[in-house]
N, C-alpha and C positions, 0 to 999 in steps of 0.2 A: 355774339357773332355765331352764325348759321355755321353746320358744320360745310358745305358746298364751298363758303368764304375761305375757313380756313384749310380747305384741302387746295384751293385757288391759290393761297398765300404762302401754302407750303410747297408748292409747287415751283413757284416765283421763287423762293431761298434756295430750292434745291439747285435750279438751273442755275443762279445767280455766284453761286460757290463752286458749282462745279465748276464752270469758266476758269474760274482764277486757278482750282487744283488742279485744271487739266496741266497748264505751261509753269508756273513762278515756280514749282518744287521742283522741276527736272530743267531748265531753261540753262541755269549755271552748268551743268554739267556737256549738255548738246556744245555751248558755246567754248568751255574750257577746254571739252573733250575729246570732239569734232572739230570745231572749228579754230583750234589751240588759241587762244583769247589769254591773255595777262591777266592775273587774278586783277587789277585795277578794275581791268574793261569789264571782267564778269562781275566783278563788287557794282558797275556802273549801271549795267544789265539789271540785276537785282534793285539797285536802288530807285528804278523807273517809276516804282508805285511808290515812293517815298515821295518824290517830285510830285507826284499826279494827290497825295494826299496833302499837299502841300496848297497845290492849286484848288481841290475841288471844293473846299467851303465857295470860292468865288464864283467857279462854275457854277456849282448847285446851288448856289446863292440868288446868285443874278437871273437864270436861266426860267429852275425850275419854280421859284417866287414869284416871277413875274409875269414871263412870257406863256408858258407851255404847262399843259399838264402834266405832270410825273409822268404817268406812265407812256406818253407820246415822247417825251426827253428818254424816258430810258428807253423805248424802242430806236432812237434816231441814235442815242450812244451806240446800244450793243451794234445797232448796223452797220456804221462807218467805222467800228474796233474793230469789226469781221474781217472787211478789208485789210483794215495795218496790218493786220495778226498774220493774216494767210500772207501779205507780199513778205512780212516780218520772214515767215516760215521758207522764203527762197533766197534767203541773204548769206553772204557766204562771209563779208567782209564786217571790220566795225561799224561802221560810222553810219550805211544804214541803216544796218539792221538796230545802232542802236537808236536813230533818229524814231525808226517805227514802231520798236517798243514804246518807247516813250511816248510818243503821242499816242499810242493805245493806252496808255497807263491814264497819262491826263484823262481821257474819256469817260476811263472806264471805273477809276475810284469816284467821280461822282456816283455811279448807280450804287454802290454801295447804299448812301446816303439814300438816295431816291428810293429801294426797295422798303429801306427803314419807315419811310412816308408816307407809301405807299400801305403797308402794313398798319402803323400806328393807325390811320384813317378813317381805319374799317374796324379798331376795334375798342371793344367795349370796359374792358378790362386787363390794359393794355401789363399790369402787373404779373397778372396769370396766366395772359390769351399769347405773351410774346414767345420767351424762351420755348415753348413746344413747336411753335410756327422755326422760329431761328435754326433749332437743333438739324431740322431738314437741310439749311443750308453746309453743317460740318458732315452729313451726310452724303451729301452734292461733293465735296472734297475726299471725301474718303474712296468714293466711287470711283472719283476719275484716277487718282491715284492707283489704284487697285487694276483699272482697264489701262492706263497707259504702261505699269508693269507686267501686267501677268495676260494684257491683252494681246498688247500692240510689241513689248519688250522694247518700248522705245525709249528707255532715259535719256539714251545720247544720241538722241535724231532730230530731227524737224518736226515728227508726227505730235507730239503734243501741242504745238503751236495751230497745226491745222486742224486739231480737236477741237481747240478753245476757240476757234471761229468758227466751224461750223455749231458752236453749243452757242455761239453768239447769235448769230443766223436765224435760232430756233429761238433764244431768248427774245430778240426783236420782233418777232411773228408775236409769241404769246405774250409778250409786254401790252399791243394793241386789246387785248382779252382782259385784261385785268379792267378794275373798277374808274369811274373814273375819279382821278383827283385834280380837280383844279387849284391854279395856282390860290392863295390866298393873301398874301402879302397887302395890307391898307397903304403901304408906301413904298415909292421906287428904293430899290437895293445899295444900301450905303454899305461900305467897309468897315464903318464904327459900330454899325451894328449885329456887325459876326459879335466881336468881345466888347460888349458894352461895359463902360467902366464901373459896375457894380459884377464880376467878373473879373475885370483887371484886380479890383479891390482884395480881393480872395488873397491875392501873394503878399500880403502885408502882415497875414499869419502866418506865424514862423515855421509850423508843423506843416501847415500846404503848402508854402514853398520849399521845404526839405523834399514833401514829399514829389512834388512836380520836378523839381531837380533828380532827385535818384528815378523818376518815371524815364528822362531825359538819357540820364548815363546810361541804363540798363539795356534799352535799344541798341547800342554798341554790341555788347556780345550778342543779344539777340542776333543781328545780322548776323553775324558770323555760323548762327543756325541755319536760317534761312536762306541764305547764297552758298555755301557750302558744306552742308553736310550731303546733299545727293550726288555732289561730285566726290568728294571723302569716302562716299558708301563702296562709290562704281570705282574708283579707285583702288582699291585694297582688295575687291573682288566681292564685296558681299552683293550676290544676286537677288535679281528684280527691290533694289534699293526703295524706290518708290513708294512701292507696295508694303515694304515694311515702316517707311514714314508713317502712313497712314495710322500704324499705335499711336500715335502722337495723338492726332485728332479724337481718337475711340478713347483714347485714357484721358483729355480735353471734358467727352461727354460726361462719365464719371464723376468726373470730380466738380464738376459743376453742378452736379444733385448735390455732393458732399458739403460745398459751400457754405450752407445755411448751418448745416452741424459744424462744421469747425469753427465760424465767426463766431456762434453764441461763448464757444469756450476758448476763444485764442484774443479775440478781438483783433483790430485794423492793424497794430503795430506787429503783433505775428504772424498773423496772416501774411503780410508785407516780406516780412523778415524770411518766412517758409519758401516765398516765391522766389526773391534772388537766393536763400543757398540753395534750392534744387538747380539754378542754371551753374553756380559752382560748379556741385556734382555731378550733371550731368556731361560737363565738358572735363572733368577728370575723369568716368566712364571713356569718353570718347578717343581721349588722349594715350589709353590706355587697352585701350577696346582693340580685340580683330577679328577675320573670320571665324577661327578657328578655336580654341578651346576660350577666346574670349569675348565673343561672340555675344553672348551673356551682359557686356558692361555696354556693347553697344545697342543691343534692344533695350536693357536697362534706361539707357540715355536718353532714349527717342520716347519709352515711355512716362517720363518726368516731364514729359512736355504739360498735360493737365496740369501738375502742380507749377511751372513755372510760366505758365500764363495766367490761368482761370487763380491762382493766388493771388497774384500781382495784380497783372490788369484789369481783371474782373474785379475784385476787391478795391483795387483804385477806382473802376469808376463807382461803385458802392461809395467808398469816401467822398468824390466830389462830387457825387447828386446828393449828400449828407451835408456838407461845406457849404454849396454853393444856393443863396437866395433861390427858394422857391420860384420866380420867374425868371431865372437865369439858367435853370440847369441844362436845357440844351448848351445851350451858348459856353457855360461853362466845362461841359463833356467834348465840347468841338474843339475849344484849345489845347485843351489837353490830349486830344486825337491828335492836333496840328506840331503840338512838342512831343510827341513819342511816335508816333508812327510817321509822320512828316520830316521834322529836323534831326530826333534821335537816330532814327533808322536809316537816312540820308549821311549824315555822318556817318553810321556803323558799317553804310555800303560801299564806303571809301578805304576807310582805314582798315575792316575787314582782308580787302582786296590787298591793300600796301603788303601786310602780313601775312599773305598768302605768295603775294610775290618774293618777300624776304628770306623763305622758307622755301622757295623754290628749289627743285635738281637739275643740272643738264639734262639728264634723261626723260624730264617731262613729269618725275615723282614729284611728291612732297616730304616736309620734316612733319608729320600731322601732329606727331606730339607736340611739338612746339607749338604748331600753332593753337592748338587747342586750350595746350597751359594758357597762350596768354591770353587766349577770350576768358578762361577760368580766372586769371589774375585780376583781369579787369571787372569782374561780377565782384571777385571777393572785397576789394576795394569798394566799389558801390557798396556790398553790403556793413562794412563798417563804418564807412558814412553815415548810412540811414540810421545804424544799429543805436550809435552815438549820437545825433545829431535831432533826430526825431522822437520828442516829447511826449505826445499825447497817443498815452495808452490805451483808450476807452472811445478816443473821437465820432469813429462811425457806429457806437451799437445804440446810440440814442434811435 
């Protein structure tokens, strides 16, 4: 691959992530904060892209297989999410504004997928040629993060929302620019064949199903990260909140070099094990965290973000493209997208929210420490499950 391709494709991830960083990290807070929203409603807000991951194997399935070329499907997405996004951005009330997230969310989690397609397409060496193309996209989140903080000081406004449509705007222009990729599918689009059952097969070993089971639970506290910590930040007063999420992302890039080094000497079982106790830890930082002289546990918190993703989930999908038959690993990486970012995080944006409500003050505070304990409780649980339950110590270093 030409370097022209790859500066094209890095281009496409950047914009493509920046979108999403502009609104999902500061969105709970506008609507908690401004728009005083019931942690439910905000847990519902947040879970829109749980839904729309839920949905978009089918879209991207049916759509961009059959009918449409990638990159024509992702320009007709980002342009009709522009829309949602920006009326989303004048809603004052639930119900539409949460009708309009959400059908932005369905939209907009297929291009995920599609940019992936898009990329692989065009290259050569999709092993070595990917991750430096991708990094652009946590790049694109770290941006926007940083400009809707320290640009705009919008956490708790509507301007992020109408960032992420006009970055949509411009995605849909430059999606038309990109290569083209037609559909290729040799047959119309069946639903048995998202998880074909040499795939289903996989959960009849004991270790994969422990481990897609603890993939499942851990989304739970996840959420509780992701729909509330920007509201938790602006709460307590720590300024331009946003901007300081963004560690998360930067200590994300890090540790994703580091990956190859710690799998040769930890193997999948610790690896695994490292990634749910930093969400532990991170959420006793947080519980315990403030502005002021403890300030410290809470950038400490935000910057465990690397290890409690790039350990876990990155290292899970290392196991199940390890697991999974040679000609199933997409198929097989899609379900397990479908049970943890789809149904785990769907659930975590419920019961997140319940727990947010339970811990509510008259005055509009919260109890944070509680609730933080029990995202903490609920991690540590998952992890003695896995700890006990999950056998095979060596699985992915073949």
């Amino acid at each position: 691959m030409n370097m022209q391709m790859r500066f094209r494709l890095s281009a496409m991830m950047f914009l493509e992530f920046f979108i999403w960083g502009s609104w999902y990290v500061t969105v709970t807070t506008w609507v908690s904060q401004t728009l005083h929203f019931n942690g439910v409603q905000t847990g519902m807000v947040a879970g829109t892209t749980a839904i729309g991951a839920v949905l978009s194997p089918f879209l991207a399935g049916w759509v961009a297989d059959n009918l449409m070329a990638a990159e024509k499907m992702l320009a007709l997405l980002h342009l009709v999410g522009a829309g949602l996004m920006y009326a989303a951005s004048l809603q004052t009330s639930f119900a539409p504004l949460y009708g309009l997230v959400l059908a932005y969310s369905i939209l907009y989690m297929p291009t995920l997928g599609l940019v992936n397609a898009i990329a692989f397409r065009q290259m050569d060496h999709p092993k070595s040629e990917f991750a430096p193309i991708r990094v652009l996209g946590t790049i694109g989140w770290i941006c926007a993060g940083l400009l809707v903080s320290y640009g705009f000081h919008g956490d708790a406004t509507a301007i992020p929302l109408k960032l992420a449509a006009g970055g949509s705007i411009v995605m849909a222009v430059y999606s038309l620019l990109l290569p083209n990729t037609p559909p290729k599918a040799s047959e119309s689009f069946k639903v048995s064949n998202l998880f074909p059952v040499e795939v289903r097969r996989m959960f009849s070993d004991r270790s994969f199903l422990v481990f897609a089971v603890a993939s499942f639970l851990i989304c739970i506290p996840l959420q509780f990260y992701y729909a509330f910590t920007n509201p938790f930040l602006n709460q307590i007063g720590v300024a331009n909140a946003a901007g300081k999420m963004t560690f998360g992302q930067m200590s994300e890039m890090g540790c994703m070099l580091l990956i190859p080094w710690f799998f040769r000497r930890l193997g999948v079982k610790w690896m695994l094990i490292a990634g749910i106790s930093a969400w532990v830890l991170r959420y006793v930082f947080f519980a315990y965290g403030n502005p002021q002289a403890g300030v410290w546990m809470l950038l400490l918190g935000i910057l465990l973000h690397g290890i409690c993703y790039d350990f876990f989930f990155v290292t899970g999908q290392i196991y199940t493209d390890h697991k999974a038959p040679a000609a199933y690993r997409s198929a097989a990486q899609g379900l397990i997208t479908l049970i943890t970012y789809g149904v785990g995080m769907l659930l975590g944006s419920w019961l997140s929210g319940v727990v947010v409500d339970k811990f509510a003050s008259p005055d509009g505070g919260h109890a944070w420490t509680s609730i933080w304990l029990v995202a903490a409780s609920i991690a540590a649980a998952v992890l003695v499950f896995f700890f006990f339950a999950f056998k095979e110590e060596n699985g992915a270093e073949a």
